[in-house]
SERO-4910 file (N, C-alpha, C, O; in steps of 0.05 Angstrom, whole numbers):
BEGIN
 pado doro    nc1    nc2    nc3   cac1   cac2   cac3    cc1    cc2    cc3    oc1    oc2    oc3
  Unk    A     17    -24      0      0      0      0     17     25      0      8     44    -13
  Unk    A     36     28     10     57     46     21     68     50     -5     77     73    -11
  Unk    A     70     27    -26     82     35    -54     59     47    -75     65     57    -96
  Unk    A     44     44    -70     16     56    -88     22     82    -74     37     98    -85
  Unk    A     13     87    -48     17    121    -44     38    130    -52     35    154    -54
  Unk    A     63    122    -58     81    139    -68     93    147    -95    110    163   -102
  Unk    A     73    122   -111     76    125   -140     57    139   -157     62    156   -174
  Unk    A     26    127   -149      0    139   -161     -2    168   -145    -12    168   -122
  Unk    A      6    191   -156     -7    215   -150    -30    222   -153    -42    238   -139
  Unk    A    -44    204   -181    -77    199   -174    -94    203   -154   -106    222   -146
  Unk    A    -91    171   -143    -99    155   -127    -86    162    -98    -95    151    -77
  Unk    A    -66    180    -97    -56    188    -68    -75    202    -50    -81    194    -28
  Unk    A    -85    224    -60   -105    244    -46   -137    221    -43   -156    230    -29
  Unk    A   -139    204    -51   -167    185    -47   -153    170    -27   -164    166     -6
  Unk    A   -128    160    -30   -125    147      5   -122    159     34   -126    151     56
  Unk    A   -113    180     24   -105    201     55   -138    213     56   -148    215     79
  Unk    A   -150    219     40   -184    226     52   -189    195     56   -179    194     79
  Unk    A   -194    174     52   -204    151     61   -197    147     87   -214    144    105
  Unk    A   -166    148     90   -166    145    123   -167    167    139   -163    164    163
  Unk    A   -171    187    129   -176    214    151   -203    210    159   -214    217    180
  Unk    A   -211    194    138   -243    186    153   -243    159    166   -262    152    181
  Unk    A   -229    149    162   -228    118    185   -213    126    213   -215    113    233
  Unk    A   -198    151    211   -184    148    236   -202    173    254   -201    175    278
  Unk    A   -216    189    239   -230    205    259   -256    189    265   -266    194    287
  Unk    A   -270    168    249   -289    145    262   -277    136    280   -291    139    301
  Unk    A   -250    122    285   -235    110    305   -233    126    321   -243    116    341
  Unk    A   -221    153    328   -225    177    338   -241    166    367   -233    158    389
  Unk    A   -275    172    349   -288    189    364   -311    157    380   -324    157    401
  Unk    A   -305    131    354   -308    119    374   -295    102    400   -304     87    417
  Unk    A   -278    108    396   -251    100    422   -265    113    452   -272    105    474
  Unk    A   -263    133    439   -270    164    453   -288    176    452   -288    196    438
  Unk    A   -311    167    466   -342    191    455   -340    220    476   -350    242    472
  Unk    A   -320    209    501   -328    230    519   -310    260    503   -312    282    514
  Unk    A   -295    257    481   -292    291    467   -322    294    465   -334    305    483
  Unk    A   -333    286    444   -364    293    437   -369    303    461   -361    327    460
  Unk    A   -381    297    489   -396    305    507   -384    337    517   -394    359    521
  Unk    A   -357    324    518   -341    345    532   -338    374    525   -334    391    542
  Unk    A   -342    381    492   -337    394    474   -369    399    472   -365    399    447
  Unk    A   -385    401    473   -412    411    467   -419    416    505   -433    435    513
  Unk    A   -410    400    521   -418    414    558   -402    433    561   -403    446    582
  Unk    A   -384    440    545   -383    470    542   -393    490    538   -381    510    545
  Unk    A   -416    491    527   -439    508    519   -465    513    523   -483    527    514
  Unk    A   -457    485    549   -488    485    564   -492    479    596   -483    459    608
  Unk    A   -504    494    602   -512    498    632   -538    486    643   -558    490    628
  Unk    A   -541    476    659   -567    461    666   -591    485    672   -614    477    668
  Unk    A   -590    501    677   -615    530    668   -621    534    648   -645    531    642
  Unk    A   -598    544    625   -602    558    616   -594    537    577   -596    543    554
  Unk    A   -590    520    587   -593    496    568   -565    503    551   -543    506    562
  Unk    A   -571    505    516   -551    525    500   -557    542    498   -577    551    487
  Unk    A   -535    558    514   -543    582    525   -543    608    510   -552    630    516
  Unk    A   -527    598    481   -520    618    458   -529    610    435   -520    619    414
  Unk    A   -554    589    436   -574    590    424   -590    614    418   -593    618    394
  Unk    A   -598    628    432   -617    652    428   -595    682    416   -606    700    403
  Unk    A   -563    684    422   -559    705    417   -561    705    387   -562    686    371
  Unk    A   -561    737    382   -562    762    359   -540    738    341   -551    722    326
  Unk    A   -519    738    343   -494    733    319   -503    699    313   -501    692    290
  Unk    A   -512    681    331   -510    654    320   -529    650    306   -529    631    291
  Unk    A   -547    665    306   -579    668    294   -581    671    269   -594    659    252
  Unk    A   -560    699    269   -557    709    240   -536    689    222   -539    686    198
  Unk    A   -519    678    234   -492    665    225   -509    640    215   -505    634    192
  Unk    A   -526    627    228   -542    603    223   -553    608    200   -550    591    182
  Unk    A   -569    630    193   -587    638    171   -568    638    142   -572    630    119
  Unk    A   -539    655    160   -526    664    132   -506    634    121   -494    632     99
  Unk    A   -509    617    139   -491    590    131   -515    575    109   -508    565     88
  Unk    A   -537    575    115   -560    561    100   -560    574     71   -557    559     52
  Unk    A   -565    601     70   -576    615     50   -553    617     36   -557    613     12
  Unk    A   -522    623     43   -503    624     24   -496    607     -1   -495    615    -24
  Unk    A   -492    580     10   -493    548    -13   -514    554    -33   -511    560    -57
  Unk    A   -539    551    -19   -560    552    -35   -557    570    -56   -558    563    -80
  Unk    A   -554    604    -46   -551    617    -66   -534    618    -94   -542    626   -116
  Unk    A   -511    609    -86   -477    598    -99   -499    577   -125   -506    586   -147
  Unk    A   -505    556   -115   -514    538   -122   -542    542   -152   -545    525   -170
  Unk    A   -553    561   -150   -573    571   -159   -559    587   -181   -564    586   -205
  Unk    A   -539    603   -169   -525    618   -193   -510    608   -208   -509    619   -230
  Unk    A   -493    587   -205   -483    561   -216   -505    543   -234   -494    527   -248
  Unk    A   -526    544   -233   -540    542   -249   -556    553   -271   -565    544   -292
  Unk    A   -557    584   -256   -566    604   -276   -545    604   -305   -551    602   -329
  Unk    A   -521    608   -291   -493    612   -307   -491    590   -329   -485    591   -353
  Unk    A   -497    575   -317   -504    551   -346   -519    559   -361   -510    565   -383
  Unk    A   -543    561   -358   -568    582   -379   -556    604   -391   -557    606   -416
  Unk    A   -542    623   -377   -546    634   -386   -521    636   -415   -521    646   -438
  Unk    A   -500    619   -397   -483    619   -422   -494    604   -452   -481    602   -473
  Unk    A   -515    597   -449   -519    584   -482   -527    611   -488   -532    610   -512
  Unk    A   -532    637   -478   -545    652   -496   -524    673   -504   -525    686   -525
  Unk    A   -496    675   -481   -480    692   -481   -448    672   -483   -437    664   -463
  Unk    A   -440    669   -505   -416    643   -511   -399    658   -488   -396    648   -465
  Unk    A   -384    688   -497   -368    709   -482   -364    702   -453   -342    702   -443
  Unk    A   -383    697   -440   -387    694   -414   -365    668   -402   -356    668   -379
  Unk    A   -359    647   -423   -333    630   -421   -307    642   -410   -288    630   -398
  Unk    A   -309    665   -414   -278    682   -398   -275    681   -378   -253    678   -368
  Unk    A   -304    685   -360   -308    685   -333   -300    658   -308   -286    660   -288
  Unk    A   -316    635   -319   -315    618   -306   -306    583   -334   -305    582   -358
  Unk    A   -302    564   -314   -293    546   -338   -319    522   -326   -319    513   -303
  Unk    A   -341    515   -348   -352    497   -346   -345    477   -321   -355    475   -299
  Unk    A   -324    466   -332   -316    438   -314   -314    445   -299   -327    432   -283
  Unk    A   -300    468   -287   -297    468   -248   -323    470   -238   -331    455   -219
  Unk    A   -342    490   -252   -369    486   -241   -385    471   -245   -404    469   -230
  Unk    A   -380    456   -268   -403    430   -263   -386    409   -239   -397    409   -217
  Unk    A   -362    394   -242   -354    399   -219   -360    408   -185   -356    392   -167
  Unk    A   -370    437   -183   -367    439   -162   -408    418   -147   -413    408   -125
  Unk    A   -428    420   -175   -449    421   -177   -455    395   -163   -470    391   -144
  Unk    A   -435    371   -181   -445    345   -178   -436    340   -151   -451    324   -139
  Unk    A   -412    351   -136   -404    343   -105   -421    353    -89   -423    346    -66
  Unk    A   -433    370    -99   -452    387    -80   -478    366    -81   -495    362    -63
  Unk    A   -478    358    -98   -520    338    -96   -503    310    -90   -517    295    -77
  Unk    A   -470    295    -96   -472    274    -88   -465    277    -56   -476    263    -39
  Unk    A   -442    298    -48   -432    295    -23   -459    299      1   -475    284     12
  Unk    A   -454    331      0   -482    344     18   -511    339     15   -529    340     32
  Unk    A   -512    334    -12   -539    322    -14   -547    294    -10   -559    288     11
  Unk    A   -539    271    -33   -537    251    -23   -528    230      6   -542    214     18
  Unk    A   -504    238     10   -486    219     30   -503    231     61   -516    220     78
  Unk    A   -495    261     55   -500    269     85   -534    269     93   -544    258    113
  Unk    A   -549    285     73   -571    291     81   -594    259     78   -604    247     98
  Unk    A   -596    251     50   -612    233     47   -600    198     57   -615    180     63
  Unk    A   -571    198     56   -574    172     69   -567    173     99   -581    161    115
  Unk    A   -537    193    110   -541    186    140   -557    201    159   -565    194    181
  Unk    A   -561    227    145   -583    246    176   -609    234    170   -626    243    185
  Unk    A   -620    215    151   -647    207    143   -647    184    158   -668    180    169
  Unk    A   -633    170    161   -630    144    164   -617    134    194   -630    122    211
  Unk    A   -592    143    199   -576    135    231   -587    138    248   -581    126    268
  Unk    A   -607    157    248   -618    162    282   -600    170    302   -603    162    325
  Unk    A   -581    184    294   -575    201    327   -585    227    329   -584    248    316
  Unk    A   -595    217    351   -606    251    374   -581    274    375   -558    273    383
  Unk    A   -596    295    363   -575    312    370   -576    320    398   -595    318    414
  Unk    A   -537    337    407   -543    349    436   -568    357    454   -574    349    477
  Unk    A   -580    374    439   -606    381    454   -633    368    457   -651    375    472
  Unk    A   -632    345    436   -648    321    442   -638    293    462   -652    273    468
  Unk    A   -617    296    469   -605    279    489   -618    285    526   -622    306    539
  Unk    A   -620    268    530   -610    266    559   -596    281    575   -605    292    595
  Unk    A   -574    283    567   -547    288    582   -552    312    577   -538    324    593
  Unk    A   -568    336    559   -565    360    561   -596    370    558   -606    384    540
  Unk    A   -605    361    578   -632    367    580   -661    351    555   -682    362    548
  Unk    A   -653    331    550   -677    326    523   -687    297    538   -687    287    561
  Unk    A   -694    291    514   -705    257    525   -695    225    510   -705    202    511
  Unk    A   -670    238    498   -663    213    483   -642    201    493   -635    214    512
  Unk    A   -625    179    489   -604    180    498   -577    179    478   -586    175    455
  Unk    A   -555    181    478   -537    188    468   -532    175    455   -532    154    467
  Unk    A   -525    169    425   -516    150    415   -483    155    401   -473    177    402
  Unk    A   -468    133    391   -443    147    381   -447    137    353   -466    125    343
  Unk    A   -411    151    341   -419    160    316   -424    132    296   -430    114    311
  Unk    A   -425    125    276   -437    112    252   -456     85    275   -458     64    262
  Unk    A   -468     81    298   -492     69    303   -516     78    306   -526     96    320
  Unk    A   -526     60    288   -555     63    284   -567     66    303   -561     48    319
  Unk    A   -586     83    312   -606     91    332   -641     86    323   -649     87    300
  Unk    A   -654     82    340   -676     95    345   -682    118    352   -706    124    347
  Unk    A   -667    136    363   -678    155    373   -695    181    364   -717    189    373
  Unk    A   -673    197    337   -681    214    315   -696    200    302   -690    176    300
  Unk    A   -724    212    289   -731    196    265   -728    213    246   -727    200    225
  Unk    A   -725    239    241   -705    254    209   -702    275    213   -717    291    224
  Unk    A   -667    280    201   -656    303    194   -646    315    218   -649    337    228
  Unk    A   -629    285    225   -624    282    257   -582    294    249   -570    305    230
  Unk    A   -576    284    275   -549    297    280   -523    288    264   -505    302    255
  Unk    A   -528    259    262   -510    245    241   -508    242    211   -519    224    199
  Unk    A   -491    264    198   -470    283    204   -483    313    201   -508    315    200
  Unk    A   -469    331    199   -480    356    199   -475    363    165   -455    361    151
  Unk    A   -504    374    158   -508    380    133   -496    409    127   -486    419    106
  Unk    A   -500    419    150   -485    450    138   -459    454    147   -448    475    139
  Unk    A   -447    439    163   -414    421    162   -411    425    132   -398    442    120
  Unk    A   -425    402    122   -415    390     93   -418    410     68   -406    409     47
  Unk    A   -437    428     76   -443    452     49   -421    474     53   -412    489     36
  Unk    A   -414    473     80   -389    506     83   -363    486     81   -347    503     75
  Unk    A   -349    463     83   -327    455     71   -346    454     41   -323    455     33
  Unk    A   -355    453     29   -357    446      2   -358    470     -7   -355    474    -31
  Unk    A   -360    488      8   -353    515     -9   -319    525    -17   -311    539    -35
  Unk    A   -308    516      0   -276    514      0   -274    504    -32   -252    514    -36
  Unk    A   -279    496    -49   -283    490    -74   -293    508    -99   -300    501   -122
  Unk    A   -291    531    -89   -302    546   -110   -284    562   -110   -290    583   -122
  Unk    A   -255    562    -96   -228    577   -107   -221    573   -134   -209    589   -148
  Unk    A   -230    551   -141   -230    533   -167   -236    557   -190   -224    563   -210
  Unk    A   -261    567   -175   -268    591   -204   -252    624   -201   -256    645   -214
  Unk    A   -244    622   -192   -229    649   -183   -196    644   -193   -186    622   -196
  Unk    A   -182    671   -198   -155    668   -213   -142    665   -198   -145    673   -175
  Unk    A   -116    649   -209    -98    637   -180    -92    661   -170    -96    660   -146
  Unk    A    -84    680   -176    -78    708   -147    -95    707   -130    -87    715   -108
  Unk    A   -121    701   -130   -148    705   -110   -141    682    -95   -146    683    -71
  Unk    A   -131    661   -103   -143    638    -84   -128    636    -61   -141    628    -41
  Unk    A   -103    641    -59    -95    636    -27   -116    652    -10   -127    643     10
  Unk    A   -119    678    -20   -137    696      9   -161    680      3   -166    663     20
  Unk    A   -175    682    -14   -202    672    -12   -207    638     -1   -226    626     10
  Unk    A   -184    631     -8   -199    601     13   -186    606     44   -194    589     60
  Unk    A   -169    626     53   -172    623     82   -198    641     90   -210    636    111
  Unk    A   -207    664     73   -237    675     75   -254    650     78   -263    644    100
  Unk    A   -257    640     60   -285    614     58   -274    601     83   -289    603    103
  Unk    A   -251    587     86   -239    572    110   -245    580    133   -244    564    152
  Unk    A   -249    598    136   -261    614    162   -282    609    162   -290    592    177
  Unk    A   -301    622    144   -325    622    147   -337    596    149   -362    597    153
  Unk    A   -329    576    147   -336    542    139   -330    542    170   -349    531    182
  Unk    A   -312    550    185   -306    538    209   -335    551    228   -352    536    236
  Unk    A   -337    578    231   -352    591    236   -386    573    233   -401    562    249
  Unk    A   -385    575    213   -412    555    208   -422    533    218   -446    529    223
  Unk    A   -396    512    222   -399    492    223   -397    488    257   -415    475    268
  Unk    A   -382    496    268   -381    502    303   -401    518    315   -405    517    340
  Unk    A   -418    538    295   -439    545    312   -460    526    314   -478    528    331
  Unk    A   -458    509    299   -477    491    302   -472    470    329   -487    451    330
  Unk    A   -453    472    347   -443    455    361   -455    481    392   -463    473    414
  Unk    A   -453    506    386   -460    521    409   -500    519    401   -516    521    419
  Unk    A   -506    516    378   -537    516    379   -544    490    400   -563    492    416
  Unk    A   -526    464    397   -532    436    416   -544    428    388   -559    409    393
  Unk    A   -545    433    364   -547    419    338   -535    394    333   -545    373    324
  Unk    A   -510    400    341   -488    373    329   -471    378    352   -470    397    368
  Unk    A   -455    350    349   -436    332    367   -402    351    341   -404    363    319
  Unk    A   -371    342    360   -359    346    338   -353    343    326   -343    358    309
  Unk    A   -359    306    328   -358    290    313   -379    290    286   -375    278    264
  Unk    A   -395    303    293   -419    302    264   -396    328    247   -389    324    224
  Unk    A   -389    350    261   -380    375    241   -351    357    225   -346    355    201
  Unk    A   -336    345    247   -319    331    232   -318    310    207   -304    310    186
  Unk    A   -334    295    216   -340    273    194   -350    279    172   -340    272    151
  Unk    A   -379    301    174   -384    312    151   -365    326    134   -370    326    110
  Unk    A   -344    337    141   -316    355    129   -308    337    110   -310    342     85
  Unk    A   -291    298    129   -275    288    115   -305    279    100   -304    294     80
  Unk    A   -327    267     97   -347    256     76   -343    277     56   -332    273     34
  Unk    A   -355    303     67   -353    311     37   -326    320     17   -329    325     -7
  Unk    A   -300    318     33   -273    322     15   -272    296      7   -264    294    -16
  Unk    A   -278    276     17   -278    249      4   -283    254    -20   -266    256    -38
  Unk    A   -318    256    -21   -327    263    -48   -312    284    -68   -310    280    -92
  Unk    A   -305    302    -57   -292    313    -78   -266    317    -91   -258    332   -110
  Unk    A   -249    292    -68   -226    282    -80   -234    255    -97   -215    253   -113
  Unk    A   -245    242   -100   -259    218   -121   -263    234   -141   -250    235   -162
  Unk    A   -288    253   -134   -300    262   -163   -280    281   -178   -281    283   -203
  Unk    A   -261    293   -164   -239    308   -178   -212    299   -196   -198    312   -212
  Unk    A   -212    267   -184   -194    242   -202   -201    242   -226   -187    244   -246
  Unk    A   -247    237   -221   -244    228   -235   -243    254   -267   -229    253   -286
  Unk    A   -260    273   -261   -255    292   -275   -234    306   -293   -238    316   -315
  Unk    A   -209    303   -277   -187    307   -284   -179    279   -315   -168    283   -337
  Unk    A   -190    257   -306   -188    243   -325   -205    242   -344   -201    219   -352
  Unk    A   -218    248   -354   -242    246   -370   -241    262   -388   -246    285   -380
  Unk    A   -234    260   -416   -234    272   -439   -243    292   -446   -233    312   -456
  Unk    A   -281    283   -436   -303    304   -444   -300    336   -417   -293    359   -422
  Unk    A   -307    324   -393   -302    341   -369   -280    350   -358   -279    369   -342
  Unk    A   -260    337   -367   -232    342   -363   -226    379   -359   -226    396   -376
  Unk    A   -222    382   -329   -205    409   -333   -183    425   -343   -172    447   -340
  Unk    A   -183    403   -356   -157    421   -381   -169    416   -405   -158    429   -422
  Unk    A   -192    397   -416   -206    398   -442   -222    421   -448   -235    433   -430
  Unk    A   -223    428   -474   -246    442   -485   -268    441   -494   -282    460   -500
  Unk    A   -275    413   -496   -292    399   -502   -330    396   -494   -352    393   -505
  Unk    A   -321    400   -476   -343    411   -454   -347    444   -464   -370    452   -469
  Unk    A   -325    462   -466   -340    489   -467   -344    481   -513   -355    496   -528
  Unk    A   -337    466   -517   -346    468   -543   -373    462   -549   -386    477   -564
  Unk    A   -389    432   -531   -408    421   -537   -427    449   -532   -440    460   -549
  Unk    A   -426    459   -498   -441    483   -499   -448    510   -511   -467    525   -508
  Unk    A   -418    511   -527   -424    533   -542   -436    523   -579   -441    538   -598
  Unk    A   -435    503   -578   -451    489   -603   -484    480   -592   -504    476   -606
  Unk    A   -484    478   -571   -515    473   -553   -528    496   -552   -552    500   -547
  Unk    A   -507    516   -558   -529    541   -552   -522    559   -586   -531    582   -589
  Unk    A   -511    550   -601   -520    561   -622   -543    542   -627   -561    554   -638
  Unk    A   -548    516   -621   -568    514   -638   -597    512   -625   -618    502   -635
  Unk    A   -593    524   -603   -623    531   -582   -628    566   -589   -650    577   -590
  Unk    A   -596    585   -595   -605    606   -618   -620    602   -635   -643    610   -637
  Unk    A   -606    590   -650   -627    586   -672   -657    575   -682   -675    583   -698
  Unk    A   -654    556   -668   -681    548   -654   -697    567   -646   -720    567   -655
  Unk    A   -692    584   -631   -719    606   -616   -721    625   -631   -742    636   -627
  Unk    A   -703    641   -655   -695    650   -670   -720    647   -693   -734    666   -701
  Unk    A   -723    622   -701   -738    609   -723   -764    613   -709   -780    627   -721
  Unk    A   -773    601   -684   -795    609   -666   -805    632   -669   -829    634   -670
  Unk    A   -790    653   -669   -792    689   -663   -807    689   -696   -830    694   -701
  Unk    A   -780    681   -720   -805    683   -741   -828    683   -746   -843    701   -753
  Unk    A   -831    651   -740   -855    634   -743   -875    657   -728   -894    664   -742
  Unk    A   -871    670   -699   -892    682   -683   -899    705   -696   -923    711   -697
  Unk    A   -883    719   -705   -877    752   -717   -893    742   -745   -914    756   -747
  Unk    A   -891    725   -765   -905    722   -781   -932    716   -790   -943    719   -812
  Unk    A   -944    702   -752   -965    692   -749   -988    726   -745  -1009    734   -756
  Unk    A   -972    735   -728   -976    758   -714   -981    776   -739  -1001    790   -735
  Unk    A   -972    779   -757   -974    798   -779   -997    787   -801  -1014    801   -811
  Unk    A   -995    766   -804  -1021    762   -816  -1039    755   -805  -1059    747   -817
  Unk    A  -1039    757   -777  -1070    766   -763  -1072    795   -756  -1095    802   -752
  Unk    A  -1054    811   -753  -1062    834   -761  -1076    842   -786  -1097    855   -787
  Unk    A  -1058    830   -811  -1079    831   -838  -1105    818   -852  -1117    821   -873
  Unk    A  -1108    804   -833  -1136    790   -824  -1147    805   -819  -1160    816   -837
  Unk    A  -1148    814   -791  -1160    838   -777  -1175    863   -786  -1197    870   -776
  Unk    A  -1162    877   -806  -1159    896   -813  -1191    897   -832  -1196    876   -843
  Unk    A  -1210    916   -835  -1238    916   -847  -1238    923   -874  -1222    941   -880
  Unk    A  -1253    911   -894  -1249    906   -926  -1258    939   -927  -1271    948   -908
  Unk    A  -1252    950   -945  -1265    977   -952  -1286    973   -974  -1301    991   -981
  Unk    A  -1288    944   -987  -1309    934  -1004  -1327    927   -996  -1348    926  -1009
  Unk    A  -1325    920   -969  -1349    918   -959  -1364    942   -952  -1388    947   -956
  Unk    A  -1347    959   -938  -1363    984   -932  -1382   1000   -956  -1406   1007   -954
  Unk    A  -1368   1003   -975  -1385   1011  -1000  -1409    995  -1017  -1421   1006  -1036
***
């Protein structure tokens, strides 16, 4: 194994995320009392999580949700809209953003949201026991009863603010050192307030991190290799800019067809003067 990691530069970055995620599972289940220890930090038997209610986690919560989403939406716009505007290719390069699209619906969407917070059943902090709730504690990858959805295991907005760390990708290499310790911040920010809400364990902010770099060290192998998607091919910005000449043209021919219809029902319309006389 030791000679594959040091020959396949491929395949290197898919084994060091594979075991960054076997050894923080090993981690935390060796050791559940970090989990406890690291969230009874933030909570008092009065006053529960007690920085639940302030002004900044409130807003920071809102602005961790609505950011991805937004990113995400415009990343899609930008596709539309480039079939209508080819030019707009200067800006950003297809592949990194389709790219950033598909890690985003397989990592955060699929892995985290629809199979383990749907499915594992752990109680988050403030549904536990131990910090005022009624469930009891479970550790990380066992299955529970307790949550029945969109429970603690792993944290979904963990997995959407590291997945933003990925969109240095579209920015010019002078931008990217500052801007991913900007995003890097803000991902940390995000993902630990969710640990002062009694949302998540650290183990959920963690795991979700290495799940979703998992995913986007796989999906980035594979991309890199692939002829069509390939980030160094053009191929991809060719098909789209031949996809959108011919959806030009297409609506183009439409506009005729309507403008022509339109005009001879105007001259339809219009009253015989033979008849009048």
């Amino acid at each position: 194994m030791l000679d594959v990691l040091k020959t396949d530069a491929r395949t290197r970055p898919i084994y060091f995320a594979t075991l960054l995620v076997l050894l923080l599972s090993m981690v935390f289940l060796v050791v559940p009392e970090i989990d406890l220890w690291v969230s009874g930090l933030f909570f008092d038997a009065q006053d529960k999580f007690w920085l639940k209610g302030a002004w900044f986690p409130l807003r920071l919560r809102k602005l961790g949700i609505f950011a991805p989403r937004l990113i995400i939406i415009l990343m899609a716009l930008f596709f539309v809209a480039r079939l209508f505007w080819p030019n707009l290719k200067k800006l950003f390069a297809l592949s990194h953003m389709l790219f950033l699209m598909v890690a985003a619906i397989i990592g955060p969407g699929l892995i985290v949201n629809l199979l383990l917070k749907a499915n594992w059943g752990r109680a988050r902090p403030v549904q536990t026991d131990l910090f005022g709730g009624d469930w009891p504690y479970s550790q990380v990858w066992v299955i529970a009863d307790n949550c029945q959805k969109n429970c603690s295991f792993v944290s979904g907005e963990g997995a959407m603010s590291f997945w933003m760390l990925g969109l240095i990708l579209l920015l010019p290499l002078g931008w990217r050192k500052v801007s991913f310790w900007i995003i890097a911040t803000f991902a940390l920010l995000v993902s630990f307030n969710r640990i002062v809400f009694g949302g998540h364990y650290l183990s959920d902010i963690l795991l979700s991190w290495a799940l979703t770099g998992w995913v986007m060290v796989v999906l980035w192998s594979l991309f890199r290799e692939d002829p069509l998607w390939g980030s160094d091919s053009n191929q991809l910005e060719e098909a789209w800019d031949k996809a959108g000449i011919r959806l030009r043209s297409n609506l183009g021919k439409i506009e005729q067809k309507l403008r022509k219809k339109t005009a001879n029902n105007q001259t339809n319309a219009q009253p015989d003067d033979r008849d009048e006389n």
